[in-house]
C-alpha positions as CSV (number, residue, x, y, z in Angstrom):
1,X,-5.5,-6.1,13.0
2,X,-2.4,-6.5,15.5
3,X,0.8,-6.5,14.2
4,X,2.6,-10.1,14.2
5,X,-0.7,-10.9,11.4
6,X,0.5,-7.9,8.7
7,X,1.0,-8.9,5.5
8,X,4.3,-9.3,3.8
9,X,5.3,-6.8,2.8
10,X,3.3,-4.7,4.8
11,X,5.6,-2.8,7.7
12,X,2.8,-2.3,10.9
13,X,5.0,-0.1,12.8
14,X,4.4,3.2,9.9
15,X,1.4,4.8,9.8
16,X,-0.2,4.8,6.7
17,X,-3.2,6.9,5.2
18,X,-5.8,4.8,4.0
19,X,-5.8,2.6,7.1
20,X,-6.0,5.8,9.5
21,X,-9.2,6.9,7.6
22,X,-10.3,3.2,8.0
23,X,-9.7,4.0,11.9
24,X,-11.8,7.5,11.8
25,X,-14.6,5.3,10.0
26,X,-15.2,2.8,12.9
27,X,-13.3,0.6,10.6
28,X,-11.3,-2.7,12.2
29,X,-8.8,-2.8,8.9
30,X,-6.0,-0.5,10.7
31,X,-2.8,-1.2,13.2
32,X,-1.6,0.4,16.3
33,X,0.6,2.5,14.4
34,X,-2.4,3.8,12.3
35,X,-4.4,4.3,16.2
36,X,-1.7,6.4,17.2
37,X,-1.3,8.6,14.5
38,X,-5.0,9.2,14.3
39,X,-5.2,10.0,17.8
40,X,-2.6,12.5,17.2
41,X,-4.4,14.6,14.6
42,X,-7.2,14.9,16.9
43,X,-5.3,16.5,19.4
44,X,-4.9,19.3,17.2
45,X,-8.2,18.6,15.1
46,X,-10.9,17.2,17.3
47,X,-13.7,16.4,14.9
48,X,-11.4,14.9,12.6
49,X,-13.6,11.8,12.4
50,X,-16.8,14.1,11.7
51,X,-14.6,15.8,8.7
52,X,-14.4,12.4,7.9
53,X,-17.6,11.2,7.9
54,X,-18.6,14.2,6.1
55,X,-16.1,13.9,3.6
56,X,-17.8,10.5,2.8
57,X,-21.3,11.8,2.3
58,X,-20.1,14.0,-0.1
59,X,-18.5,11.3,-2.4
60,X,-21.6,9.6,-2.5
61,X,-23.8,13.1,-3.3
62,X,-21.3,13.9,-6.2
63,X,-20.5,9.8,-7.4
64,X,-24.8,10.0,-7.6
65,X,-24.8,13.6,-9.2
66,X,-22.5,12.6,-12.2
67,X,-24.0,9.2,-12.7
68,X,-27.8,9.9,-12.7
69,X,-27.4,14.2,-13.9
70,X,-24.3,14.0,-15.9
71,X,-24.5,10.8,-17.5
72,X,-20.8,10.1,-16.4
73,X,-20.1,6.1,-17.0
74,X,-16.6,6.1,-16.2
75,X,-14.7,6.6,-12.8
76,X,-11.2,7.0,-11.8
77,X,-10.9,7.0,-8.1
78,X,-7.4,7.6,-6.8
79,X,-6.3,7.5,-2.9
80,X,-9.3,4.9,-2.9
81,X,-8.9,3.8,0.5
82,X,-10.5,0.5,2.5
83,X,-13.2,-0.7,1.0
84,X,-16.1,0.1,3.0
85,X,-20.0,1.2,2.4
86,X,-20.9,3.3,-0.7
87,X,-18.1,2.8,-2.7
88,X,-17.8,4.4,-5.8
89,X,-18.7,1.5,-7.8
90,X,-22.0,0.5,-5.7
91,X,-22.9,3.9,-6.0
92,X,-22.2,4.3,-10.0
93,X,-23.3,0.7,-10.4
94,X,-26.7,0.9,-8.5
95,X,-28.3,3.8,-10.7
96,X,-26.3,2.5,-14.3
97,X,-25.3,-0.8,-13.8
98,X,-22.5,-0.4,-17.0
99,X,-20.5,1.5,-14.9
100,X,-16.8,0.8,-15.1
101,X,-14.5,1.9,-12.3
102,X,-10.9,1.8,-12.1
103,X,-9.6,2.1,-8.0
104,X,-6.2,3.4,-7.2
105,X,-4.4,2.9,-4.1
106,X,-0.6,2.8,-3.0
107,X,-1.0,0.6,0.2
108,X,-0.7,-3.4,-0.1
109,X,-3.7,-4.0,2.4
110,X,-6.0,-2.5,0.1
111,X,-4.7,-4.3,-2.9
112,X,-6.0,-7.2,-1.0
113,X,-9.4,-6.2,0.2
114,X,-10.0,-4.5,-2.9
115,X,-9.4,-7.5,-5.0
116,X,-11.9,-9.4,-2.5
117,X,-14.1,-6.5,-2.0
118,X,-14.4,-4.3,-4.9
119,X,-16.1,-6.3,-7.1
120,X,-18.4,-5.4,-10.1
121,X,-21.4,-6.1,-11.5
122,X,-21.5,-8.1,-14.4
123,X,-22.8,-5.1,-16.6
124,X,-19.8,-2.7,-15.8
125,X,-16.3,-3.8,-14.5
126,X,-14.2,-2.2,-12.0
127,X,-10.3,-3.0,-11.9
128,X,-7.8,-2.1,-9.2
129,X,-4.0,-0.2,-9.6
130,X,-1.5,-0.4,-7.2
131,X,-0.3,3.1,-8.0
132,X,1.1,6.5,-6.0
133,X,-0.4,9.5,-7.1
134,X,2.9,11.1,-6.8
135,X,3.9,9.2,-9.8
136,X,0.7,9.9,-11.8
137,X,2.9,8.4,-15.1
138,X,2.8,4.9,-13.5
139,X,-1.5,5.7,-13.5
140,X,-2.3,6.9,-16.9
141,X,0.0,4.3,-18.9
142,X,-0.8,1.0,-17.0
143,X,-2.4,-1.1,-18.8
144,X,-5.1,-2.0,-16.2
145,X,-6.2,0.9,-17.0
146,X,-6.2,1.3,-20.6
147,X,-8.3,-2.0,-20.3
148,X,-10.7,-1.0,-18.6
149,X,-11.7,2.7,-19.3
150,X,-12.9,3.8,-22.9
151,X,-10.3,6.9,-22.9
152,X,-12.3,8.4,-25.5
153,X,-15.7,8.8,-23.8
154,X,-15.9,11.1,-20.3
155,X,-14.5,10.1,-17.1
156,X,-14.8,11.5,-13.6
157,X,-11.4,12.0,-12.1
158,X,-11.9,11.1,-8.0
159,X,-9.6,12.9,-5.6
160,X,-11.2,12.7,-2.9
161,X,-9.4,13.6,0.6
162,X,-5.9,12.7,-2.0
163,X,-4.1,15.8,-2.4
164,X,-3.6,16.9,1.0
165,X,-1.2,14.0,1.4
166,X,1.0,15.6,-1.6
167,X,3.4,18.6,0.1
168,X,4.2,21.6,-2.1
169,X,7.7,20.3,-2.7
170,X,6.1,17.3,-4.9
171,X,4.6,19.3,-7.6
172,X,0.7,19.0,-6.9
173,X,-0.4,21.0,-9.2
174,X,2.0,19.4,-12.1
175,X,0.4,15.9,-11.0
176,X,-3.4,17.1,-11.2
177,X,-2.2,18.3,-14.6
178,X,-0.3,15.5,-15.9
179,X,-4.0,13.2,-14.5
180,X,-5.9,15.9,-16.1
181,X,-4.4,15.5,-20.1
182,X,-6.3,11.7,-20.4
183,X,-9.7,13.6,-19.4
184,X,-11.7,13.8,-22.7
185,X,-14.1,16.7,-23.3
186,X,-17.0,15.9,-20.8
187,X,-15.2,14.0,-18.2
188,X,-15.4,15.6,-14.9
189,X,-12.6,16.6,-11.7
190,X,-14.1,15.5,-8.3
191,X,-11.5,17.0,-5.3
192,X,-12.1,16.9,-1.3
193,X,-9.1,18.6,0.5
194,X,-8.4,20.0,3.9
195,X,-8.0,23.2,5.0
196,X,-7.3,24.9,8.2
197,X,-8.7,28.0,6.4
198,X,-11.5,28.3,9.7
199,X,-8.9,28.3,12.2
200,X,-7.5,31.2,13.8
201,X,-4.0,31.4,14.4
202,X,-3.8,29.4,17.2
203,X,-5.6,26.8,15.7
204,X,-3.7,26.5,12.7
205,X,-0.7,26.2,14.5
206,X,-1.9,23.2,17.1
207,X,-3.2,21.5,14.1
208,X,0.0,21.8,12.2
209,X,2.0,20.1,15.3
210,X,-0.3,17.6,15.6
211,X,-0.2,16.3,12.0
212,X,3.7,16.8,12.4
213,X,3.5,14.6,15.3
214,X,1.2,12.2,13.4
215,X,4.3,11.0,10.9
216,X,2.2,11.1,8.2
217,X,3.8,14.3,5.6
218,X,0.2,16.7,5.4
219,X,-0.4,19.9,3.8
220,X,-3.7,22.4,4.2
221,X,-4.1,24.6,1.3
222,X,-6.8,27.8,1.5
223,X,-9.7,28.6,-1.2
224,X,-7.6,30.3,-3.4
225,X,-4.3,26.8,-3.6
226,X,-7.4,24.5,-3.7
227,X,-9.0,26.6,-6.9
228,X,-5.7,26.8,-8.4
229,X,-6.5,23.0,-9.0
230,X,-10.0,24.0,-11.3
231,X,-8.4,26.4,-13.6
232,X,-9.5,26.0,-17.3
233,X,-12.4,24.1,-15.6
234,X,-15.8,24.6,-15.9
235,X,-17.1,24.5,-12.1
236,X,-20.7,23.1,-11.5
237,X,-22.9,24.9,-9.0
238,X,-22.1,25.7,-6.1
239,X,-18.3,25.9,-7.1
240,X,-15.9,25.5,-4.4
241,X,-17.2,24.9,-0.7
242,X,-17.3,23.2,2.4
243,X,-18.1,19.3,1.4
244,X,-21.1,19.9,3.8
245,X,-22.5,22.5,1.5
246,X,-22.4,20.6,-1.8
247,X,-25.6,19.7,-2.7
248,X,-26.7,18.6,0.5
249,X,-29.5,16.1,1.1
250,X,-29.9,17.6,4.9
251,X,-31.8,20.8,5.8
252,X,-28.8,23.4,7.2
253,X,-29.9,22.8,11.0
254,X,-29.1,19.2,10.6
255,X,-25.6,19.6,9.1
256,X,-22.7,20.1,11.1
257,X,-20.5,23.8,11.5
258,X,-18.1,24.0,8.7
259,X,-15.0,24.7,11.1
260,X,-15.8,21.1,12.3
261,X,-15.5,19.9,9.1
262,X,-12.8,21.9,7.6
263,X,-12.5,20.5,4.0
264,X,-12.9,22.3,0.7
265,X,-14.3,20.3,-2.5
266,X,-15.2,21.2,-5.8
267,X,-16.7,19.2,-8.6
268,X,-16.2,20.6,-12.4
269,X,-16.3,19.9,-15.9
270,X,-13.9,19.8,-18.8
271,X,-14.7,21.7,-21.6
């Protein structure tokens, strides 16, 4: 997309998350500002589209895992992102077609491509908020919601590569908790989050400039920040690890090194 087509609304010249990760896709659904700032991470994080590929393939292991294992029915996906292949829904929807999904996202652009896109099956539903996760209030009471989600039966909470884009002076762990309290017994927390935990020093601080220099506010959090998300959780085998080594489909030799990767994820139960 150039920048004399954006949207109302829509300012081209600031970069903005979900279209960068569009960009590290291959996706076409992003603007020069969103080029430049991805270019940027990868001078100080070079695989940073692998991490996101990978990051991906995960989302689909654990969307199929709690559909087809855990019986899950329900799916609230915030930091949703473009539309692209395996959404949560198409998985969900392909193995139980009653699926109901309800997509969050705080960028215009994806309001409209997920109101084209994101479309259901006529057994389940799937319904899309124009929400930040920084204001998790403005998620749990919309109405949009409470249409579409039984908040009495289990629901898998989606944060997948969300957090990360919270700093510690915005109270991430208050907003995980405040998403947490509508999570019936049963329902499930899905999290993806970066970490520049496999660094050495010097990596850790090139990366850090580069995301500074990337305009987009970013914050890497170690094992122990990211399990401070779980706690009172029950977590599912193989607790928290590399999103390559969740339950992976391809034999070890196939699967990229987990410093190229560089994101933590965890997928657990609520008692």
């Amino acid at each position: 997309m150039e920048n004399e087509h954006a949207p109302r609304g829509i300012d081209p010249t600031k970069a903005h998350p979900a279209r960068r990760y569009n960009y590290w896709l291959g996706g076409k659904d992003n603007f020069r500002a969103d080029r430049e700032s991805a270019e940027q991470v990868a001078t100080g994080f070079s695989t940073v589209r692998l991490a996101a590929v990978e990051n991906r393939k995960f989302l689909r292991r654990a969307v199929t895992h709690l559909t087809a294992e855990a019986g899950v029915r329900q799916f609230l996906d915030i930091g949703t992102g473009l539309p692209s292949a395996g959404n949560v829904h198409e998985v969900a929807q392909a193995i139980a077609p009653q699926s109901r999904i309800v997509y969050v996202d705080n960028d215009p652009i994806v309001l409209v491509h997920a109101r084209a896109l994101l479309t259901s099956v006529p057994e389940g539903a799937t319904a899309y908020l124009d929400a930040d996760v920084r204001n998790p209030r403005s998620i749990i009471e919309h109405p949009d919601l409470l249409r579409t989600l039984d908040m009495t039966r289990p629901i898998a909470l989606m944060l997948v590569a969300t957090m990360h884009f919270v700093t510690n002076d915005q109270d991430p762990y208050g907003i995980v908790t405040t998403l947490r309290e509508i999570l019936p017994s049963g329902s499930h927390l899905v999290m993806t989050h970066a970490t520049d935990e496999h660094l050495d020093a010097a990596g850790r601080a090139e990366a850090h400039e580069a995301n500074v220099r990337s305009g987009i506010p970013f914050q890497t959090r170690d094992r122990a920040e990211f399990a401070r998300f779980f706690d009172g959780l029950e977590l599912l085998p193989p607790g928290i690890v590399n999103v390559i080594d969740w339950r992976p489909d391809e034999p070890a030799e196939d699967r990229p090194d987990e410093r190229d990767v560089s994101m933590w994820c965890g997928v657990a139960r609520v008692p």
